[in-house]
N, C-alpha and C positions, 0 to 999 in steps of 0.2 A: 446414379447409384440407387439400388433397390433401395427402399424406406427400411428393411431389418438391418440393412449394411450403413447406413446411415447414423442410425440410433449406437450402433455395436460401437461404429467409429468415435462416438461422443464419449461413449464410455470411456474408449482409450485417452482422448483430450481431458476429461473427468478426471482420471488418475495423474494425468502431467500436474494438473492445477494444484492437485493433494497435495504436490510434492511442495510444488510454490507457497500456499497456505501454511500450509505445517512448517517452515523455516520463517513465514515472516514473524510467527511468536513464539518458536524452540529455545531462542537465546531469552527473552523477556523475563521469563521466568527463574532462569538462572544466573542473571546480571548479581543478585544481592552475595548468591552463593563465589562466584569471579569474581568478585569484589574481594571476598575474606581469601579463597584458597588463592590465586594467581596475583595478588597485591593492584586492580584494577581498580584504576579512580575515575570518577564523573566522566570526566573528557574520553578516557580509553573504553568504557561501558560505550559511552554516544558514537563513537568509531566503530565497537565491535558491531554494533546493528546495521553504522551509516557505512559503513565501509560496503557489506552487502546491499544494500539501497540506490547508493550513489552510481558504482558501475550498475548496476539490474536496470537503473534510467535512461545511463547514458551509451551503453552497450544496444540498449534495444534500438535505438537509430538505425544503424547498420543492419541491425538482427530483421526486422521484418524485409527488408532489399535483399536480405541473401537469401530468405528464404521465397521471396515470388520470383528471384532468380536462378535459383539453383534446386527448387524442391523443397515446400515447408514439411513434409515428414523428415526426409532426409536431415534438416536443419537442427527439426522438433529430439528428433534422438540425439544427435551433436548435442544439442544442449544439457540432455539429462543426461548423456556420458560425462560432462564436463563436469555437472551441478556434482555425480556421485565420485569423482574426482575431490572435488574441495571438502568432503564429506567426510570421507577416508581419512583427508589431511586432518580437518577439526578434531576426528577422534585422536588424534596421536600427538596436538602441543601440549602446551602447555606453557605458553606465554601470550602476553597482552597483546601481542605485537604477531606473533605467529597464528594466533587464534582471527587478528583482522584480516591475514593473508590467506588463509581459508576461509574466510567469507568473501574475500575478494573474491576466488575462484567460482564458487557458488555465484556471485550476483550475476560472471561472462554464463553461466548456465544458465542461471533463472530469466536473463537477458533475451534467450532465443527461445527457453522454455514459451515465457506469457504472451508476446502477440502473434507467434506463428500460432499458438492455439485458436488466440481471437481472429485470425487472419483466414484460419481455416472453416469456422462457421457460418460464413455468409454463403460461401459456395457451397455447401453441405445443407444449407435449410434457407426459408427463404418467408415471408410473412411472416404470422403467428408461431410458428417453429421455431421460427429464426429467437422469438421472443420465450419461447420454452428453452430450446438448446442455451439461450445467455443465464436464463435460470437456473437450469439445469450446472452449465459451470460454476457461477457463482457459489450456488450450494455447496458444490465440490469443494473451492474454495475454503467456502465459511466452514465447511467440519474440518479442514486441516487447520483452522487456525485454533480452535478451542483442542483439537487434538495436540498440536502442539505446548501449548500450558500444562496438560493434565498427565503428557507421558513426558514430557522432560520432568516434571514433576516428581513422577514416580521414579523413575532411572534415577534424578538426585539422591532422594531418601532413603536409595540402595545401593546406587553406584557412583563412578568419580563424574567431575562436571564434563567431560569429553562424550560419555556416554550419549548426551541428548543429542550428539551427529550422530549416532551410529544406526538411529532409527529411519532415518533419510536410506538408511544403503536398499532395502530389501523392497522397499515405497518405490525408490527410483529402479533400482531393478525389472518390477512388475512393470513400470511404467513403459521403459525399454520395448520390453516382450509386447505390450499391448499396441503401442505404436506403430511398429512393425507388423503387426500382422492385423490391426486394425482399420489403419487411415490409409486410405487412396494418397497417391502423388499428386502434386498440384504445384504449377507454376504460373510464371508471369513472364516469358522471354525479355517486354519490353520491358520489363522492370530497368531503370537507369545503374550503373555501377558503381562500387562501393568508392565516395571522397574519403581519402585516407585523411585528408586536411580538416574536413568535417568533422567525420569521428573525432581528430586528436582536442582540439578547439573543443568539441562537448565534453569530453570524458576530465579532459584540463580545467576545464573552465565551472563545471559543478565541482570537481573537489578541492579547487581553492577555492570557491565561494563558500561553501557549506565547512571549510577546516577555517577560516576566517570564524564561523559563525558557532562554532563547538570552541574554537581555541579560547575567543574575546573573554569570558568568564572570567576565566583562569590570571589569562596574561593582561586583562585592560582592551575592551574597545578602541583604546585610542595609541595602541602600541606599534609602533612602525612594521612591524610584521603582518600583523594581522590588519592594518589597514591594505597595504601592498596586495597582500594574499585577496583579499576583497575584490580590491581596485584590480588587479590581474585576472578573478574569476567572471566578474561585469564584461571585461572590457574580451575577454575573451567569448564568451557567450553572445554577444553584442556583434564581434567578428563572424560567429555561426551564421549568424542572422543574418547579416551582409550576403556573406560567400551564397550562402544558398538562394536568396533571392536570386541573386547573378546565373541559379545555374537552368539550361532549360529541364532539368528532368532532376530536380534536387532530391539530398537525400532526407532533408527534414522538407517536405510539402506543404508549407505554411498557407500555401493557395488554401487548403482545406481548412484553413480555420475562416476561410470568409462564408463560410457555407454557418447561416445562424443554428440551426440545430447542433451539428457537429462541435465547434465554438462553444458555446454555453454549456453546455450538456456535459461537456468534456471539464471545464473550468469548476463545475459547480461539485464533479468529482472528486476533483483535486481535493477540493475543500475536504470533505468525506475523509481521504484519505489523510490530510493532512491531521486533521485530529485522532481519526483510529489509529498511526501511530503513534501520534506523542502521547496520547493516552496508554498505548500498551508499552511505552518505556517509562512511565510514568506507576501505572496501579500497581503492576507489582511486587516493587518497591514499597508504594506504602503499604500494601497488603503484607509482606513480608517482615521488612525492618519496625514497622511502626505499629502494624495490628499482632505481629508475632505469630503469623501463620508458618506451617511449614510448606516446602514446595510444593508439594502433591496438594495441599490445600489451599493453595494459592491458586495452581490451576483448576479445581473446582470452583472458588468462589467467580472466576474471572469468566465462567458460565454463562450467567446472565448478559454479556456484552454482545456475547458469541452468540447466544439463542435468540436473541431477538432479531441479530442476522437474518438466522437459516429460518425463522418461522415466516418471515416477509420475504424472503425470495421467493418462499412459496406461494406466496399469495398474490405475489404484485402483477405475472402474465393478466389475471382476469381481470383484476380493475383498474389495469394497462388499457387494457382491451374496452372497458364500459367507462374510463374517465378522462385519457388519456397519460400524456406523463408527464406534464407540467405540473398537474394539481396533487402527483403524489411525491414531485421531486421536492417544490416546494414545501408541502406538508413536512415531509421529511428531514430538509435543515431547519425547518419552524422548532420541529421536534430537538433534534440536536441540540439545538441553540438553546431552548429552556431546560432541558434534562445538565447541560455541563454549567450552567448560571446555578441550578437545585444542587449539584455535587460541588460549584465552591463553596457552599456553606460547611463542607465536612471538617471537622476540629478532628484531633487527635484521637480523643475520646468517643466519637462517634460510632455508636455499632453497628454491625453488618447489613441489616435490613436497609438502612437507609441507603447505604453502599449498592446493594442490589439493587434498589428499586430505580438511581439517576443511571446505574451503566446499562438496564433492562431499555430503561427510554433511549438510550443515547444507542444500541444496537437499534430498534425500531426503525430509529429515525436513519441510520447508516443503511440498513436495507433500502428505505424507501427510495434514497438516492441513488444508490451505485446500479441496483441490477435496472431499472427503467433508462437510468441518463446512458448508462452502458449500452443497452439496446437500441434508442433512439440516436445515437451516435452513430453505432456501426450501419443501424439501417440509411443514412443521410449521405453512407459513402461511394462514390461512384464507383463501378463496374472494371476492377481491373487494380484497383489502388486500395484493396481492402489490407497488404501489406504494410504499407506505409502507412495508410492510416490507423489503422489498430495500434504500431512500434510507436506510431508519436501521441496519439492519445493516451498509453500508455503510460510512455515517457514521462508526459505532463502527467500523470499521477502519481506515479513513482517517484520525480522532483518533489511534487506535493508531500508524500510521505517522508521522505529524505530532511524538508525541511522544518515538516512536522517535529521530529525526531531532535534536529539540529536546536533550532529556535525554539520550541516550546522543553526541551532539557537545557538549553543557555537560561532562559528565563526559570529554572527549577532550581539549578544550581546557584545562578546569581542570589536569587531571595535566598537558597537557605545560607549561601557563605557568608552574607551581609546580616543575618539574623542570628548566627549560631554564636552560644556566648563564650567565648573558652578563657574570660578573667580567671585567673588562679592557675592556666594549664603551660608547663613547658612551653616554649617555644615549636621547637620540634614537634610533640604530641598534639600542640593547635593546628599547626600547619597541617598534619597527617589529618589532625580528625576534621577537615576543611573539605577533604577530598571525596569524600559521601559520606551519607546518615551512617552507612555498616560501619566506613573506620571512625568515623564518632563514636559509631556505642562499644567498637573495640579496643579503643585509647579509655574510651571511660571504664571499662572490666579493668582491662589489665592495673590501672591507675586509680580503682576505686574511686572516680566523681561521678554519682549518678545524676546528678543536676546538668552536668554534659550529656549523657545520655537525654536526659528529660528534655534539654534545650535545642539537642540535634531532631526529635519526634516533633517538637512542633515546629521548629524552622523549616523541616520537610514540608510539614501539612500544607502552611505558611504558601511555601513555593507551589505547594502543588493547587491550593487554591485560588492563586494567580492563574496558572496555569488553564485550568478550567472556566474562571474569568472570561479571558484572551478569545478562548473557543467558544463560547457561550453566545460573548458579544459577535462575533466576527458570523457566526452560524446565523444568527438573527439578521441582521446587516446581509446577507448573503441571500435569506430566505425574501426578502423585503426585491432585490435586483432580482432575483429568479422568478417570480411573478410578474417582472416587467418586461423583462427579454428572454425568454423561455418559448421558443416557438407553442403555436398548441396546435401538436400534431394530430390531434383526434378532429379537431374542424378541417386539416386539411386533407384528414383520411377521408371524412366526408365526403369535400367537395369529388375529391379524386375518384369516389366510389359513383357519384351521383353523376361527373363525367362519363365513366363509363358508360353507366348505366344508358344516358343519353346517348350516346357514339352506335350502343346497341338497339335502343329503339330506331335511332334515327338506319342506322342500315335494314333492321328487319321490315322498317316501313319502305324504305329503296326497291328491295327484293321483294315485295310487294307491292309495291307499283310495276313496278317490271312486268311481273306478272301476270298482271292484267291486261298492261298493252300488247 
């Protein structure tokens, strides 16, 4: 493909991703406002996100095989019809329950949306390009997700909460059109065929694990349901694992995690992902219920997390290139890891600059991760399986996020329901104000107890201190293993370069000898 038709086609991959970003923080910012209009508590909020999450992980399995099988543009548009499908729905519930089933729809979109994207830039660029084009998308990325805060935002403070889908329609639209008349077809005949047994076992097996690990809060850890639901999502994800080994041309190709770059790189992502969600179900919230922003200024504040993204995507191809990506993936959960230990110091009382300055570090350090381990990933994958491996590397981040979401909102909710004091409050009115900070401080108006109020702002903080805690230590602990099994691919660029080089002297000296005799 000529280099202008090349770059154009990125564009179009550019806009698919907008759409992805933009939806993974379009709800976030409007959880406190669902909360008050649609009667949504803790558990139903960690659904409305995980529900989209969950399928977008475990849909992509299938999703990159169908697309080196059947055509990843072909695939790449199915998915954004699908995604502005669930879009349409979101605008028009108006219940807890109907608003998760429109993000279901969304996640089977976003599902074939994300790795036929990724699947499609190793054959479209290839070296140093290859590490501009993963830049290039990540950025893409990273403006949809601060775009999404600051225009649902503004849509709240004008319009009803259905509104923040409707901005998806016109995005995915463009997307469509660009698709289509931008990206080349591309397959993979031998690509293996779709295990309907597989797919059922992942898509079953993460949403009873992850409905085990939102429900526990509520119902008790130790409730025959939710332990079952547990024990049924292990033992079923466990089954995946099985069948697939068994098969010669599986649909989840776990042979590639023996490959150490791919492995690691992929793993240390997760991590990445795992806290930039449960942080963006998390700030929010306190930004909104507890610092009293309104939405559009919630999505401003929440700037800094995003900006430090997109400044280091920019930056990372060159000192990819002069350091390799060990020393900046590292560097980068280093970073993480001390920026979310500085944010659990935050009290209730704490003001914004402080706030800015641990979520500024804590984007830094998420850049320096995602877009290098991202490229050193896809470049580590063999010739023919850039499918499959993009859907499952994927995958394992997208779990990561899912359970970022699940487990670090179980641990928010736990602290603050165990914290929050409601001595002196109805029955009824403590149970209700039990179900997040908003129906706290809305039992406390209607009820006149502002000391509920005051003890729902810190039990928040409380949880959410933990919270950053958890990430803090685990990012440190992460950065410590990533320095030890983190291939360093800049020595083996070397060597490979210094091969060459040799293979070339050693023939130009051949053909001169030749030569001579």
């Amino acid at each position: 493909m000529a280099l202008k038709n090349r770059w154009l086609a990125l564009i179009g991959l550019t806009i698919s991703v907008l759409v992805i970003g933009f939806d993974l923080t379009i709800l976030n910012v409007a959880l406190p406002t669902m909360a008050a209009d649609i009667g949504a508590d803790t558990g139903e909020l960690q659904w409305i996100v995980d529900s989209y999450a969950v399928v977008y992980a475990a849909a992509m399995l299938p999703a990159g095989l169908l697309g080196d099988r059947f055509g990843r543009r072909k695939l790449l548009v199915a998915g954004l019809v699908v995604f502005l499908a669930g879009s349409v729905l979101g605008a028009l519930v108006d219940t807890p329950g109907m608003v998760i089933a429109a993000r279901t729809v969304m996640g089977i979109g976003a599902a074939l949306i994300m790795p036929l994207t990724l699947s499609v830039i190793p054959t479209l660029f290839k070296g140093p390009e290859q590490t501009k084009a993963i830049a290039v998308i990540t950025v893409g990325m990273s403006i949809g997700m601060p775009l999404g805060p600051l225009v649902s935002g503004w849509l709240l403070d004008h319009f009803w909460w259905g509104s923040v889908f409707v901005f998806n329609i016109p995005l995915v639209a463009i997307g469509i059109v660009a698709c289509l008349l931008l990206i080349p077809e591309t397959r993979d005949q031998s690509a293996p065929t779709i295990d309907m047994l597989s797919t059922v076992l992942g898509i079953l097996g993460l949403g009873a694990l992850i409905y085990g690990v939102i429900e526990a809060p509520a119902e008790g850890w130790t409730d025959p349901v939710i332990l079952a639901s547990m024990l049924v999502g292990v033992l079923m994800l466990v089954g995946l694992v099985v069948r697939e080994r068994s098969q010669s041309r599986p649909m989840v190709d776990l042979e590639l995690l023996k490959n150490r770059a791919y492995r690691w790189n992929t793993i240390i992502a997760t991590l990445a992902m795992f806290v930039f969600m449960g942080l963006m179900f998390v700030l929010p919230q306190y930004l909104q219920a507890v610092q009293g922003h309104d939405a559009f200024g919630t999505g401003l504040r929440l700037m800094p997390l995003m900006a430090g993204t997109i400044i280091v995507a920019r930056a990372v191809p060159p000192l990819t290139a002069r350091f390799g990506t060990r020393p900046l993936v590292v560097a980068g959960v280093a970073l993480m890891g001390v920026a979310m230990l500085l944010g659990s110091t935050t009290e209730a009382d704490t003001g914004y600059g402080f706030t800015a300055l641990w979520m500024t570090l804590t984007g830094l350090g998420i850049g320096f991760v995602l877009v290098p381990a991202l490229d050193s990933a896809l470049a580590s994958l063999p010739r023919g399986r850039e499918g499959t491996g993009s859907g499952l590397m994927t995958t394992i981040r997208q779990v990561g996020g899912a359970f970022g979401i699940a487990l670090l909102g179980s641990v928010l909710n736990g602290a603050f329901t165990d914290r929050l004091d409601t001595d002196g409050v109805p029955e009824p009115a403590a149970e209700a104000a039990k179900e997040s900070v908003v129906a706290a401080q809305t039992v406390a108006a209607k009820l006149d107890i502002p000391q509920l109020a005051q003890s729902a702002e810190s039990s928040f903080v409380h949880g959410m201190g933990l919270v950053l805690l958890v990430c803090g230590i685990a990012g440190l602990a992460t950065a410590v293993l990533g320095a030890f099994v983190l291939p360093n691919d800049r020595k083996e660029k070397q060597m490979q370069q210094e091969a060459g080089e040799q293979a070339l002297a050693e023939s130009v000296s051949g053909a001169a000898d030749g030569v001579r005799q």
